[in-house]
C-alpha positions as CSV (number, residue, x, y, z in Angstrom):
1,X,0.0,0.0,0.0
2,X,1.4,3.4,-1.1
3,X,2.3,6.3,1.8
4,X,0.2,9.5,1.4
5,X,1.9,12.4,0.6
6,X,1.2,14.2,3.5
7,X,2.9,11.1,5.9
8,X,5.4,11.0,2.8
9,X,6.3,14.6,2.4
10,X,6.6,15.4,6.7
11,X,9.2,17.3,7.7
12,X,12.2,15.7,9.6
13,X,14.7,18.8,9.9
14,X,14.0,22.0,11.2
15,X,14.5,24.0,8.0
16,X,12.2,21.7,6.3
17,X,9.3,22.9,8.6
18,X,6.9,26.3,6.3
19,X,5.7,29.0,7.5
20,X,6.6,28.6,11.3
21,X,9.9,30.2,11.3
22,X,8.8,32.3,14.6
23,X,8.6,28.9,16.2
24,X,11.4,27.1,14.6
25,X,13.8,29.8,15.7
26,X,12.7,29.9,19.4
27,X,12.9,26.3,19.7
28,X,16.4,26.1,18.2
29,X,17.6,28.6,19.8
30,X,16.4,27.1,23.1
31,X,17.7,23.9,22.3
32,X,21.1,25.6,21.2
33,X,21.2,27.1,24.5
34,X,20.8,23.8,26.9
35,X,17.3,25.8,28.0
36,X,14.2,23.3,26.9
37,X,11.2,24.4,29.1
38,X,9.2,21.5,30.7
39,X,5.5,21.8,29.1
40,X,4.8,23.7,26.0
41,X,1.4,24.9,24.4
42,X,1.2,24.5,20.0
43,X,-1.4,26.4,19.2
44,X,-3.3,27.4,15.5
45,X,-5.2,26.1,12.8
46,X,-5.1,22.4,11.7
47,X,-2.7,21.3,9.2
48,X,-0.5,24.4,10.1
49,X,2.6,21.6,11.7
50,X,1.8,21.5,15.4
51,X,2.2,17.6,15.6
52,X,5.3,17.9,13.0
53,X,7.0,20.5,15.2
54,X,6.1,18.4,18.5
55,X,7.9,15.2,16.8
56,X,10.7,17.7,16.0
57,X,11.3,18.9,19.0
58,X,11.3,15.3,20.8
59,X,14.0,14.5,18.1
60,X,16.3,17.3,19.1
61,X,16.2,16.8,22.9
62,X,16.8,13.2,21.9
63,X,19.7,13.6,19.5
64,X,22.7,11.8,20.0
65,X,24.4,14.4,17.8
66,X,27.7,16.0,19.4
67,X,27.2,19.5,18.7
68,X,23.7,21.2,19.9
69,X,23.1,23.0,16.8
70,X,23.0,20.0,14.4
71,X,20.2,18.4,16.8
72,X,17.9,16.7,15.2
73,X,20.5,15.4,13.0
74,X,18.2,12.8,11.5
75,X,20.6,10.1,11.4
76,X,21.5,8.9,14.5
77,X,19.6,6.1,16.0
78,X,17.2,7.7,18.0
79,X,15.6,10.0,15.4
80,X,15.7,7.2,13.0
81,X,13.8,5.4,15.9
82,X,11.2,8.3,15.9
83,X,11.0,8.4,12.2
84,X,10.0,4.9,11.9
85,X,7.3,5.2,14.9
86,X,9.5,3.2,17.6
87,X,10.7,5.1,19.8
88,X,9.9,4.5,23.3
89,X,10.1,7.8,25.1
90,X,7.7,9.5,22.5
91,X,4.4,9.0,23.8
92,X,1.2,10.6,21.4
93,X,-1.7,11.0,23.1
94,X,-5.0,11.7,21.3
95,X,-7.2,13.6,24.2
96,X,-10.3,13.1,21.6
97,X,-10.1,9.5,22.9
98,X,-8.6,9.4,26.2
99,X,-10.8,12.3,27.6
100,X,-11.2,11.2,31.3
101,X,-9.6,11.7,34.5
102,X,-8.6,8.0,34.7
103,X,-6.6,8.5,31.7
104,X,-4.8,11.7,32.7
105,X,-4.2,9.3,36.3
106,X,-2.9,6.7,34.7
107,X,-0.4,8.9,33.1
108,X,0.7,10.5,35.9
109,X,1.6,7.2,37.4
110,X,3.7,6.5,34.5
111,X,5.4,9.5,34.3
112,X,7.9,8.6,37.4
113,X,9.7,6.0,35.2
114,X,12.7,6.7,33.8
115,X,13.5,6.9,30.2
116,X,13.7,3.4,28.4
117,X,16.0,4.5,25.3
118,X,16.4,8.7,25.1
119,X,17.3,11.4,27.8
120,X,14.1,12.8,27.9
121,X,10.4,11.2,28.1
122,X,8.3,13.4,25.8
123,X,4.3,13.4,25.9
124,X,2.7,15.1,22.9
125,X,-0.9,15.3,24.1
126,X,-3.2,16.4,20.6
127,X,-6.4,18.0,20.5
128,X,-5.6,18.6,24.6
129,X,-8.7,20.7,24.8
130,X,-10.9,17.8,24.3
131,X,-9.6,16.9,28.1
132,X,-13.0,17.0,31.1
133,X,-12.2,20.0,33.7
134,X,-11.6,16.8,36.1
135,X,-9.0,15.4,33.6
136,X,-7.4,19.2,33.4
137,X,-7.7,19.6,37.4
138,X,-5.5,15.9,37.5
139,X,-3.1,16.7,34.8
140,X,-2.2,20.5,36.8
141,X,0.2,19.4,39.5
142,X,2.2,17.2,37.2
143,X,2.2,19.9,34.9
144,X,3.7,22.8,36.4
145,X,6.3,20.0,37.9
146,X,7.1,17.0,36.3
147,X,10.1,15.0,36.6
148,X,13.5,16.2,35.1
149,X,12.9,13.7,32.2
150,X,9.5,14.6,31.2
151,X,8.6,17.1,29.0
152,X,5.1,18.0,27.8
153,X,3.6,19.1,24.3
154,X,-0.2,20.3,24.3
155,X,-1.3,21.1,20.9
156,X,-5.0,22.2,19.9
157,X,-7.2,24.2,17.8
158,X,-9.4,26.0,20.2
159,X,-7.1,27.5,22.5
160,X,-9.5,29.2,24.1
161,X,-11.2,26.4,25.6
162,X,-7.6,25.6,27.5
163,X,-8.3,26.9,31.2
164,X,-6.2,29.5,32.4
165,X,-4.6,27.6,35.1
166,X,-2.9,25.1,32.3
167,X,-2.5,27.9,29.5
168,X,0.3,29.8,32.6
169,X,2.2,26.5,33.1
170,X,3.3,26.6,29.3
171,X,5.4,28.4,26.9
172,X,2.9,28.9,24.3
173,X,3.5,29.6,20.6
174,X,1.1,30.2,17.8
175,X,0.9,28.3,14.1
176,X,-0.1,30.8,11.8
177,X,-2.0,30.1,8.3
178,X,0.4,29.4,5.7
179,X,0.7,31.7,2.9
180,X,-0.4,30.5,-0.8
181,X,2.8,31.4,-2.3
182,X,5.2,28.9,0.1
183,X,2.3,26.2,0.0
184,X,2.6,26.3,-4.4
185,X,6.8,26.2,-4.1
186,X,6.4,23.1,-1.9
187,X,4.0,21.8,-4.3
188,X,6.1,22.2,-7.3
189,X,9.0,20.1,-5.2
190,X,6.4,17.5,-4.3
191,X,5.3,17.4,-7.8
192,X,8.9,17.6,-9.1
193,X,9.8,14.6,-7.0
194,X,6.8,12.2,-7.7
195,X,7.0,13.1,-11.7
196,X,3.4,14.6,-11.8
197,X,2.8,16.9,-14.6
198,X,0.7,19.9,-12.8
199,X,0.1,23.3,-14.2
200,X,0.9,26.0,-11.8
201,X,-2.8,27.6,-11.9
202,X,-3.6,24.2,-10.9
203,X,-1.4,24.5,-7.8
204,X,-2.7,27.6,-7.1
205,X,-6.0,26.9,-7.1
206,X,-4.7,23.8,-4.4
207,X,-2.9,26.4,-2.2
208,X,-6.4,28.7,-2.1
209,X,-8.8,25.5,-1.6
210,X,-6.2,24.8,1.5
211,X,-6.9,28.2,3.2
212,X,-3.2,27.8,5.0
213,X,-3.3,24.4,5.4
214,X,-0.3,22.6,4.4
215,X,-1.5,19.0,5.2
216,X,-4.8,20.1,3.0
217,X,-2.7,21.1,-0.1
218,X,-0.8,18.0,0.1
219,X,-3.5,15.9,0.2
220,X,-5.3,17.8,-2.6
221,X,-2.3,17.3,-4.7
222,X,-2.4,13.2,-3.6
223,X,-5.9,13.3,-4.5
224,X,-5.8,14.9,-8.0
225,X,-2.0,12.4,-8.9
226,X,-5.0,9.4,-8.2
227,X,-6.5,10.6,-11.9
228,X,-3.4,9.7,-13.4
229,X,-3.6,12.6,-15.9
230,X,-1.9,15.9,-16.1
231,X,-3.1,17.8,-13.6
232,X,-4.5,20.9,-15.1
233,X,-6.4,24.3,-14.0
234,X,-9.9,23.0,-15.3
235,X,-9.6,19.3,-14.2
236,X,-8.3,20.4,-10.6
237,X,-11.3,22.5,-10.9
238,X,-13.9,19.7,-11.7
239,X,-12.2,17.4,-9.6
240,X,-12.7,19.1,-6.2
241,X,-15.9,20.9,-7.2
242,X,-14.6,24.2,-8.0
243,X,-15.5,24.5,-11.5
244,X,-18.6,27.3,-12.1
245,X,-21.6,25.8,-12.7
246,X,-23.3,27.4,-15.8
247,X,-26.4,27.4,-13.8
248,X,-24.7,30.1,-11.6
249,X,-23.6,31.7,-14.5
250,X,-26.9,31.8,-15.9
251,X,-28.4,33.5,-12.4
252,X,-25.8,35.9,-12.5
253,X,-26.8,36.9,-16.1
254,X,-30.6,37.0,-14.9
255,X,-29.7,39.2,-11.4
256,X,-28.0,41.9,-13.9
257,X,-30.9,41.6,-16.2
258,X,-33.4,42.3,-13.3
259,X,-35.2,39.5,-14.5
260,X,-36.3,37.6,-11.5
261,X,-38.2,35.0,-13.3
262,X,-35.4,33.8,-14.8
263,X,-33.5,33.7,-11.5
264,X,-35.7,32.1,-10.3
265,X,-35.7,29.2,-13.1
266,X,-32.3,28.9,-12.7
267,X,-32.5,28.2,-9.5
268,X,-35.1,25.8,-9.5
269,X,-33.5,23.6,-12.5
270,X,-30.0,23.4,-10.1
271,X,-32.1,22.1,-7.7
272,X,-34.1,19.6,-9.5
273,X,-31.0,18.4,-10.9
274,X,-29.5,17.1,-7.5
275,X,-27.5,20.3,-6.5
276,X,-27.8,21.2,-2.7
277,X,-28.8,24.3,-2.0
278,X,-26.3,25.1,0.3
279,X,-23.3,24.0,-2.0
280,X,-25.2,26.3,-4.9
281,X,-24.9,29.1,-2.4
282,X,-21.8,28.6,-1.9
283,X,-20.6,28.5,-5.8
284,X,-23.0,31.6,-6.5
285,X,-20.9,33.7,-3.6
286,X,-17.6,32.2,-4.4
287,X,-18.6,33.6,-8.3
288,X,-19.6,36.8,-6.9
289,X,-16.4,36.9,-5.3
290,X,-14.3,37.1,-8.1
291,X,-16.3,39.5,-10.3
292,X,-15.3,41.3,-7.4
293,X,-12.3,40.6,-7.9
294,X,-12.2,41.2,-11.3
295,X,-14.6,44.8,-10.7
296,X,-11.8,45.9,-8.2
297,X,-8.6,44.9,-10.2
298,X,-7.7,42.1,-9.1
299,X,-8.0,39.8,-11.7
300,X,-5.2,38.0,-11.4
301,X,-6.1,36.5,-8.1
302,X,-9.3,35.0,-9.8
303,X,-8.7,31.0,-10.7
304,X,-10.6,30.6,-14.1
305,X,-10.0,29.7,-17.5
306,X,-9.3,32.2,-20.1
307,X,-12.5,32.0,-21.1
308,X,-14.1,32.5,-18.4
309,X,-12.2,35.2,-16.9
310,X,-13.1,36.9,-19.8
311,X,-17.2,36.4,-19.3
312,X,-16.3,37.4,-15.7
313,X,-14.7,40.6,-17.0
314,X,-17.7,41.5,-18.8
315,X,-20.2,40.9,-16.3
316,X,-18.1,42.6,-13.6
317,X,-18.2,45.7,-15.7
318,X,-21.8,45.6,-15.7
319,X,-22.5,45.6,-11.9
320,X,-22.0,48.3,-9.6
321,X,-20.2,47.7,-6.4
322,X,-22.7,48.6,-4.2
323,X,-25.2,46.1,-5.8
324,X,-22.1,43.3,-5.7
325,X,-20.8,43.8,-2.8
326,X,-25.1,42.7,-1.5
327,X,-25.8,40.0,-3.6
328,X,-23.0,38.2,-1.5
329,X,-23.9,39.0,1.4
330,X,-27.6,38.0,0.3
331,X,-26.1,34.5,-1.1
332,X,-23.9,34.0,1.8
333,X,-26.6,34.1,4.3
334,X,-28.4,31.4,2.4
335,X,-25.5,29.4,1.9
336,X,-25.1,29.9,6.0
337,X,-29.3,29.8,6.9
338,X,-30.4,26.8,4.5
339,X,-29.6,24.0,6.6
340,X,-32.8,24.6,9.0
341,X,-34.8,25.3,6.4
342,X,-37.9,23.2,5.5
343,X,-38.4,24.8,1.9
344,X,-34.5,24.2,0.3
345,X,-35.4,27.0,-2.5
346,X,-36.3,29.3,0.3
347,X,-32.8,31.0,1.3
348,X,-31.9,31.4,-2.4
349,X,-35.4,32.9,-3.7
350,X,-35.1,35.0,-1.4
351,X,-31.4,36.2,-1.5
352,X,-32.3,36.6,-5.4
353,X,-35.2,39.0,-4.3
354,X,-32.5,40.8,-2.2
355,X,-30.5,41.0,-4.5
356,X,-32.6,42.4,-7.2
357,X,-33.5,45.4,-4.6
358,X,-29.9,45.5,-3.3
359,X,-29.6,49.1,-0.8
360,X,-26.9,51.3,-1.9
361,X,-24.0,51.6,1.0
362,X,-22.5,55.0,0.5
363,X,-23.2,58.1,2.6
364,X,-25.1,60.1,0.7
365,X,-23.4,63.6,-0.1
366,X,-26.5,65.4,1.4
367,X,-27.3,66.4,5.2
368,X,-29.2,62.7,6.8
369,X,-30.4,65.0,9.3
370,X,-32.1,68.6,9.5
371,X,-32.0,70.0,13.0
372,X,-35.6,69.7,14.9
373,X,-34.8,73.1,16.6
374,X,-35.4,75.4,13.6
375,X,-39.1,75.9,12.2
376,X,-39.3,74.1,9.1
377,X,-42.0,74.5,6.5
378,X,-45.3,72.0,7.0
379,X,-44.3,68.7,5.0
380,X,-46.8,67.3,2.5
381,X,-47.9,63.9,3.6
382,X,-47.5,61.1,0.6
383,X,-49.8,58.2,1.6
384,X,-47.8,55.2,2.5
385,X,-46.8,52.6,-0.3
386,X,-49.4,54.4,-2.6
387,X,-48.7,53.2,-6.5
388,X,-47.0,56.0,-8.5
389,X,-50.4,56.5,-10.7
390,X,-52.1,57.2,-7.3
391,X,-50.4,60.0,-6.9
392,X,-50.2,61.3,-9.9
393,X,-54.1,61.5,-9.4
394,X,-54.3,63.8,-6.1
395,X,-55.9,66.9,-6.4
396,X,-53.1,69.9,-5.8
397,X,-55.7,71.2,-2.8
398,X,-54.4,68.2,-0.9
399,X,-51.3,69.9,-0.2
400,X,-50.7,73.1,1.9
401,X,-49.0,75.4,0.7
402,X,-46.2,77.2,2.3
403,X,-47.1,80.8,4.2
404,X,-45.2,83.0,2.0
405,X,-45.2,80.6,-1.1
406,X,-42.7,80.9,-3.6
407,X,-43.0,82.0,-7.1
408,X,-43.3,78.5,-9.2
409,X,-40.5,77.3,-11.8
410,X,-40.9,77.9,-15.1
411,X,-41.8,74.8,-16.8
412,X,-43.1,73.5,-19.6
413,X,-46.9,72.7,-19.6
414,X,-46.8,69.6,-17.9
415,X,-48.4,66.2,-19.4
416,X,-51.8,64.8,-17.9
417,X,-51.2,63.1,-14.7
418,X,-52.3,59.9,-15.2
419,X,-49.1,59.5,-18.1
420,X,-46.7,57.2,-16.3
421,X,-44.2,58.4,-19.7
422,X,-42.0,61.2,-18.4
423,X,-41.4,63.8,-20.9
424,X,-37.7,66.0,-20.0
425,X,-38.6,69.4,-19.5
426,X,-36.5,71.3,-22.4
427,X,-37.7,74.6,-22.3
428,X,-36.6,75.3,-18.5
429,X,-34.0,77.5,-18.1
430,X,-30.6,75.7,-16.0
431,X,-30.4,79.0,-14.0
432,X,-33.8,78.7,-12.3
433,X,-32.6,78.7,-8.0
434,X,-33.9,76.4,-5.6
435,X,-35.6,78.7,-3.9
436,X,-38.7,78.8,-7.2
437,X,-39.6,75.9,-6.1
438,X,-42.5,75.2,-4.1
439,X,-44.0,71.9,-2.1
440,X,-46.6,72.2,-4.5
441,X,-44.9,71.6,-7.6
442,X,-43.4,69.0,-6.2
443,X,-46.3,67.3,-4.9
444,X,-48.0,68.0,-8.6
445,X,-45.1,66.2,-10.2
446,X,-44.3,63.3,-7.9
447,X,-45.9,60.6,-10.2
448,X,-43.4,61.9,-12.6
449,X,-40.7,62.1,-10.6
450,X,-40.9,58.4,-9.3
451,X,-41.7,57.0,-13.2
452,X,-38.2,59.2,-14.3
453,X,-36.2,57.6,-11.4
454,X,-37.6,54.2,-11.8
455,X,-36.4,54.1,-15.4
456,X,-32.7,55.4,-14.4
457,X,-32.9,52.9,-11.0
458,X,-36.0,50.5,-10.6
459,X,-35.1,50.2,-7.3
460,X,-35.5,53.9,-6.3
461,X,-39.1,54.4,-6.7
462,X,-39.6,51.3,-4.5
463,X,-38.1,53.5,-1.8
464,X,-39.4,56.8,-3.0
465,X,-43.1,55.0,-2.4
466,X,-42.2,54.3,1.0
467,X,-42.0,57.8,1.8
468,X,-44.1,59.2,4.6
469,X,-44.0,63.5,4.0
470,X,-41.7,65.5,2.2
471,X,-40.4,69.4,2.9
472,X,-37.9,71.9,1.3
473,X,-35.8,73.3,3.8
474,X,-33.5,75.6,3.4
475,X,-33.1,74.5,-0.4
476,X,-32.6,70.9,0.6
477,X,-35.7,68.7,-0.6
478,X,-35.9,66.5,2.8
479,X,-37.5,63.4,2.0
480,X,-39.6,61.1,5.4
481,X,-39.2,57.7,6.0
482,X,-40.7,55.7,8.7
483,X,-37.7,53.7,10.1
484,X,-33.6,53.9,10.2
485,X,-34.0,50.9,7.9
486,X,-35.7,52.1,5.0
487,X,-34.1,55.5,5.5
488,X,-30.5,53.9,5.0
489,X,-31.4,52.1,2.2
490,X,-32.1,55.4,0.4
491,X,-28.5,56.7,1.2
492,X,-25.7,57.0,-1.7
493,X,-26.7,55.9,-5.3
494,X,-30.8,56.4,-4.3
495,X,-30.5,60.1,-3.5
496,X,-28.7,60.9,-6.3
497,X,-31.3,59.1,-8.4
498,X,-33.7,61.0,-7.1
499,X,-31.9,64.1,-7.7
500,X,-31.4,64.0,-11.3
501,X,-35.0,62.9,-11.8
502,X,-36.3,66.0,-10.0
503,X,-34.2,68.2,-12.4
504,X,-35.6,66.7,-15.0
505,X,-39.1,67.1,-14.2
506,X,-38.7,70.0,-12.7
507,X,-35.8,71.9,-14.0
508,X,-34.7,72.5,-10.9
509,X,-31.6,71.3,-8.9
510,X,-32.4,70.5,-5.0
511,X,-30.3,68.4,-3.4
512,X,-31.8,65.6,-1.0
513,X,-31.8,64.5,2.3
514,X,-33.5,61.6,4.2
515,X,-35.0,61.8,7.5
516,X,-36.8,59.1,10.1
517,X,-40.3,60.6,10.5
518,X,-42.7,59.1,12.3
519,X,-45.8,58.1,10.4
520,X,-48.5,59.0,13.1
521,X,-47.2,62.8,12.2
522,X,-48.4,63.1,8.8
523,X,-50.7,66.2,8.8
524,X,-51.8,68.3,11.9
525,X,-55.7,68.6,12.3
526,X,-57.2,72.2,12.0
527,X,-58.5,72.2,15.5
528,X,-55.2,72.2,17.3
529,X,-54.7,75.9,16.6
530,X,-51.0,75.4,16.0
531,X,-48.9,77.1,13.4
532,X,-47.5,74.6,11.1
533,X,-44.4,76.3,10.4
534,X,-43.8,77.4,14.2
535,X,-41.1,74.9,17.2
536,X,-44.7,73.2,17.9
537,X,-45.6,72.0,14.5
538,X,-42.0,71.0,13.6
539,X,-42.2,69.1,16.6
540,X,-45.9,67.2,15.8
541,X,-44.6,66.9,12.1
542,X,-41.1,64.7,13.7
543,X,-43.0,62.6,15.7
544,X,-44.2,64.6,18.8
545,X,-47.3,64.7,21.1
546,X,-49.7,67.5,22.8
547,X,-49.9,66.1,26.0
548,X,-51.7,68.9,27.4
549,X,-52.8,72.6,25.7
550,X,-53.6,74.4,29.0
């Protein structure tokens, strides 16, 4: 029976050990020195060389080499001994197995006996937070002082389930991830030495599928030599499941399409075919992830073929960052959520809905907030999620105007109100102010408005419906939304949207603002006999209450 790689390839010298070189040099130089502590703590990711290290270091305090700094020399007798797995004085323990206190005792009594072959006894305990609190309570004594032979080795992945009391009785040192670029030069010497034909793209992909695991590459590699063919970028890619599935392709096509009905059949025919949802997820972010890639430059660190870098190029140059930068967080969630679910298209319908109404992240270049302490003119109440040819019918009366009202812009007549087709407004004049503009023309031309901003952004009018009142202030058209969560969504790209389509309609440039305002405030009722415009008003029209008039 062949060796794996990975038991194959292990390092037996110190300078053959990747990545660690903040722990290699410590331990040498302690060994170097004559000062080996008594219990030591390996801690970091798996496949990182915590065991390897471990085995290392028992070699060099067990070397029968003369001078200190050539220990492990990996010739004498006794590292050949540990090499070959028969070696006395190096005891493995796996604590995933040998988790109770009666295990940890019957160490303990062991550890008294002398050394059978080596100077040193060494006990490499692995996965050591596995251990009860009992078995941790019985190993503590023996642990901060063992016998002058013995010498301890905890390694584990979760260091942080290590109690404190055992964590101060070690010298700890931390694996790190290795990086991609020393995983592929080890690969190439693997792959030089077994005579495996392997394109470099290939090994790349290996190194990134590994995340920094050295033992994962390896066996990667192992796994794609079984074929018996040259390894290359697209079979390394079909082999461990990497390669994009056309169906994702397809979805991605359909999201920047807007065309959720074909989303949505592209979901539903991965699915019917066998796919999990959660492993479509997945391929759908990691896709996402390199038209990101590929949007912000960096191509090269996106493995594809050259063909389909080159659809990724062109789709990447369709999307806007915003709107990519949601879809996989939208996808992600699914591929994290849909293992409770009881409907498996459920997570990924919706993420494609979320996607498809993605909110724009940027801070918007206009004031989020005007200040509640300065009167502000009585905002015009839009009915909540009314459809844009609703609006377009209400009468003008509806809204009050301002006390000293403006003089209106000059416009060009304006179509009837039930036309969703916005016409641009030619004839007006760029230098018309803001301040010729009255909440009455904009109430007038809202339908308009929404059906010029839902042509340039469909998902802007969804928001703009969602708006509870709307008031000019101070030339700033300050637009009311019932929560912090739909009012953030209209941040960035949304106002800017809105912006343009106002000058369109209008002829006039205001900028925008968004602003929580609570829906109970919409109008004030006559009878009050408060001044819209006045602290009171402002205050009713932001969400305040009369609690008494006397």
């Amino acid at each position: 029976m062949s060796q794996a790689f990975y038991r194959k390839w292990r390092p037996r010298l110190w300078d053959q050990v990747v990545g660690q070189e903040h722990v290699v040099h410590t331990l040498q130089n302690a060994i170097r020195g004559g000062k080996v502590g008594h219990a030591y703590l390996f801690a970091g990711p798996r496949g990182t060389g915590k065991t390897t290290t471990a085995r290392l270091l028992a070699k060099a305090v067990n070397c029968l080499a003369d001078e200190l700094s050539e220990r492990p020399c990996d010739a004498c007798e006794h590292c050949t001994a540990v090499n070959e797995g028969r070696f006395l004085d190096l005891i493995e323990i796996d604590a995933a197995s040998n988790t109770s206190v009666d295990d940890v005792r019957d160490l303990r009594d062991k550890i008294n006996f002398s050394p059978t072959q080596g100077r040193y006894k060494v006990y490499i305990i692995d996965e050591v937070h596995m251990l009860s609190t009992a078995a941790f309570n019985a190993l503590l004594k023996t642990l901060e002082e063992p016998p002058a032979h013995a010498i301890f080795i905890l390694a584990t992945t979760e260091v942080h389930k290590i109690p404190a009391t055992v964590l101060s009785r070690c010298q700890r040192h931390e694996f790190r991830r290795i990086p991609v670029k020393d995983i592929v030069q080890l690969l190439k010497q693997i792959s030089a030495e077994e005579h495996l034909q392997v394109e470099e793209d290939a090994l790349v992909l290996i190194a990134r599928q590994s995340t920094g695991a050295m033992r994962d590459a390896i066996s990667l590699l192992d796994q794609l030599a079984s074929t018996g063919e040259k390894i290359t970028l697209e079979n390394a890619q079909n082999v461990l499941g990497t390669a994009t599935n056309q169906s994702v392709v397809d979805l991605v096509s359909a999201i920047l399409a807007c065309q959720a009905d074909k989303g949505l059949d592209c979901i539903h025919q991965a699915l019917d075919s066998g796919t999990d949802p959660r492993q479509f997820a997945r391929q759908v972010v990691e896709y996402l992830r390199s038209l990101l890639l590929v949007r912000l430059g960096n191509a090269d660190q996106v493995d594809a073929t050259a063909e389909m870098r080159a659809l990724m190029a062109t789709q990447a140059a369709q999307f806007d960052v915003a709107a990519l930068l949601q879809a996989i967080k939208a996808f992600n969630s699914a591929a994290n959520e849909g293992r409770s679910g009881w409907q498996p298209s459920l997570m990924l319908e919706l993420a494609l809905t979320e996607t498809l109404n993605p909110p724009a992240t940027v801070l918007a270049a206009a004031p989020a907030v005007v200040p509640a302490a300065q009167p502000m003119p009585k905002a015009v109440t839009v009915p909540e999620a009314a459809p844009v040819s609703t609006l377009a019918r209400r009468s003008s009366t509806e809204a009050p105007a301002p006390e000293q009202p403006a003089e209106p812009a000059r416009m060009a007549p304006a179509a009837p109100a039930d036309e969703m087709q916005v016409q641009s407004n030619a004839a007006a004049p760029a230098s018309v102010t803001t301040g010729e503009v009255s909440l009455q023309t904009i109430h007038q031309n809202w339908a308009k408005i929404c059906a010029v901003a839902k042509g340039r952004r469909p998902q802007t009018v969804g928001l703009l419906n969602s708006v509870k009142n709307f008031t000019i202030k101070d030339g700033v058209l300050v637009l009311g939304f019932a929560t912090e969560v739909v009012r953030s969504k209209m941040d960035g790209e949304n106002l800017e949207v809105t912006r343009q389509a106002v000058q369109q309609v209008i002829g006039v440039s205001l900028r925008i603002a968004s602003v929580v305002a609570s829906g109970k405030a919409k109008t004030l009722p006559d009878d009050l006999g408060v001044d819209a415009d006045g602290m009171v008003g402002t205050a009713l029209n932001l969400g305040g209450k009369i609690v008494d008039k006397d």
